[in-house]
N, C-alpha and C positions, 0 to 999 in steps of 0.2 A: 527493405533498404535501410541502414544502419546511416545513421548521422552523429555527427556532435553538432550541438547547439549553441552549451550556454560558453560564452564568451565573458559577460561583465564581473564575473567571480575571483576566477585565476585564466592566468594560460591553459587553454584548451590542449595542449602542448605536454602537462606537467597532467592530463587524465589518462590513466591504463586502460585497456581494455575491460570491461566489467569480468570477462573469463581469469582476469587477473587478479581479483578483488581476494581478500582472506576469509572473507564471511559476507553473508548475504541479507537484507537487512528484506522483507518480504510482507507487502501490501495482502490482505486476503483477497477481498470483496474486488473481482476483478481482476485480478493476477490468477489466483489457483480457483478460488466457487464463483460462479455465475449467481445471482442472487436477484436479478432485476429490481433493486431496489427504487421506489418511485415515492421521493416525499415532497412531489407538488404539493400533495395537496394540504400539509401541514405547510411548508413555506405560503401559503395561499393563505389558511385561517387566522396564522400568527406576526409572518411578518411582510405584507403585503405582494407575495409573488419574489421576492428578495431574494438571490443567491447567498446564503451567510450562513458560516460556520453555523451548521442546525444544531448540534449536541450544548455550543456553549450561549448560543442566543437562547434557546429554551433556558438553560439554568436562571439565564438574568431574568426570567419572565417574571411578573407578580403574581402572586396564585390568587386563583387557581388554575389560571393558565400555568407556570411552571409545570404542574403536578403534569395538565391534562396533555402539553407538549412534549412530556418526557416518555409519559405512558404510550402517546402515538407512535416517536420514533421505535421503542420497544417492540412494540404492537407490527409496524413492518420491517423491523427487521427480523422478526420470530416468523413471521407468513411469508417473506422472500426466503427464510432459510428452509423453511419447509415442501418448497418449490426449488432447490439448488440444486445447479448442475456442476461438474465439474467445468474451467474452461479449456478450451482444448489446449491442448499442449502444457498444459498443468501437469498432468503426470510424468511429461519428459523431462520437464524440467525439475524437477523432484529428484527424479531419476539422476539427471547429471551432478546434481548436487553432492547423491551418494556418493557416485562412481568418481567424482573429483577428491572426496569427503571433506567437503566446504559446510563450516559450521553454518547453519540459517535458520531465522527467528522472522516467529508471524507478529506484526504489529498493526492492529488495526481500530481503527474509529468506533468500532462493533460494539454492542454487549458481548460478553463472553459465552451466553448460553445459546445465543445465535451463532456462535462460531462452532461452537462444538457440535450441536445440528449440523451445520451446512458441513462440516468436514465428515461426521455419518452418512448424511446421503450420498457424498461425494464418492466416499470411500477412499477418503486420504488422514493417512497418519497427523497429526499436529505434529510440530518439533516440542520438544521439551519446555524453550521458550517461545512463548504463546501470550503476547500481550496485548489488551483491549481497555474498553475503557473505563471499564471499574479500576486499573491501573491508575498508578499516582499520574502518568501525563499521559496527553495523546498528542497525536501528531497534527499541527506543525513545532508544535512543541518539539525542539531537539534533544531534550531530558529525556523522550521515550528511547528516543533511538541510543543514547547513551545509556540508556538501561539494559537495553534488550544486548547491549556488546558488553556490559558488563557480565550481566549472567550469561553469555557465549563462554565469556573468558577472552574477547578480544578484544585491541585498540580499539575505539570505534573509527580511528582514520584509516583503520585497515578495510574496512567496511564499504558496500554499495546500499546503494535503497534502493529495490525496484516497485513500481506503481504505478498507477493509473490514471491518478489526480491532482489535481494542483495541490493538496495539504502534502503527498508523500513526494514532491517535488521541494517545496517549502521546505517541510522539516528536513532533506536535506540540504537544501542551502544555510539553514541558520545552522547544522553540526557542520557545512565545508567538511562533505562527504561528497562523492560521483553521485549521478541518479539515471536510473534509466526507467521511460515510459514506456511501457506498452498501450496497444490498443490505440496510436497515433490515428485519430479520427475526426474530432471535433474541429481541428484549424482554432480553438482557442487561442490570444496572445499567451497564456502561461504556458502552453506546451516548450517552449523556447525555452524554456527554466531548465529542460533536461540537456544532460548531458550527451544522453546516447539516446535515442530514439525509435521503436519498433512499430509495426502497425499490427501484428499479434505478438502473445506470448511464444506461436510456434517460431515466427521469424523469429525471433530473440532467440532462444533454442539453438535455432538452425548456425547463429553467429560464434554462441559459443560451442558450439560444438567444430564448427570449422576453423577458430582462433587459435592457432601455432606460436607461440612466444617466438619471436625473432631473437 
């Protein structure tokens, strides 16, 4: 089932349908590769069981925790990418991208060498632009997202984000871009931040593929 959510932005009124969007602004981990990614147990050693930005809380650490935090996240996300699945409905939506030829860019939280594993075993193409976070920003940083629509070659207000988590929710709110969730599961308060809302990637699919501009 397809909703709109966020209201406190703009008129909900003045949002296209995502099928409408010029370019597609695309979450990895969770949108296209399944990765199981589980970092209890570094949020457990380092900052007491705490949900918080893992990437930039480790930096501020003092070392030698910094070192030994950074190496951790690395650490699972090279052993989750070496276990990655495609998620279903990831190749359709690939797929409609082509057949629309809607420019779209992976931006994700990742290292890059775990990205390009998990898109091997996947057995999915990267797009051209492919950003992580050896990149100058990540996301909720809206600097990424204006990056990745720069090297597209478009507006970034032309642009949607789709994903899966509260940061690829965020960083579209701070670029006032659309956003659309997949994977609507949790009942978290931030799920309400998107725009358009899915409970898989197939359903998303399924919408734009049915969406007829009036």
């Amino acid at each position: 089932m397809t909703t709109l959510n966020r209201k406190q932005v703009r008129d909900v009124s003045s949002i296209g349908h995502p099928a409408e969007s010029g370019a597609f602004l695309v979450d990895w981990d969770g949108v296209l590769a399944d990765t199981r990614l589980d970092f209890a147990s570094l949020r457990s050693k380092y900052f007491n069981g705490s949900i918080v930005p893992l990437f930039e809380s480790a930096s501020a650490l003092l070392e030698p925790y910094r070192s030994e935090a950074l190496a951790g996240i690395r650490r699972i996300e090279m052993e989750g990418a070496a276990a990655a699945t495609a998620v279903e409905g990831a190749g359709d939506f690939i797929s409609w991208l082509a057949e629309r030829r809607k420019p779209w860019a992976v931006i994700s939280r990742n290292c890059r060498d775990s990205i390009f594993l998990d898109a091997k075993r996947c057995g999915i193409t990267l797009p051209p632009v492919t950003l992580c976070r050896e990149d100058p920003f990540v996301k909720p940083d809206f600097r990424a997202l204006k990056l990745a629509a720069d090297r597209l070659g478009v507006a970034l207000g032309d642009c949607v984000m789709v994903g899966d988590y509260i940061f690829d929710l965020q960083a579209a709110q701070n670029a006032e871009i659309p956003s659309v969730l997949v994977r609507k599961k949790t009942g978290a308060d931030w799920e309400q931040m998107a725009d358009y809302a899915y409970s898989t990637v197939s359903e998303f699919v399924e919408d734009l593929r049915a969406f007829k501009a009036s």
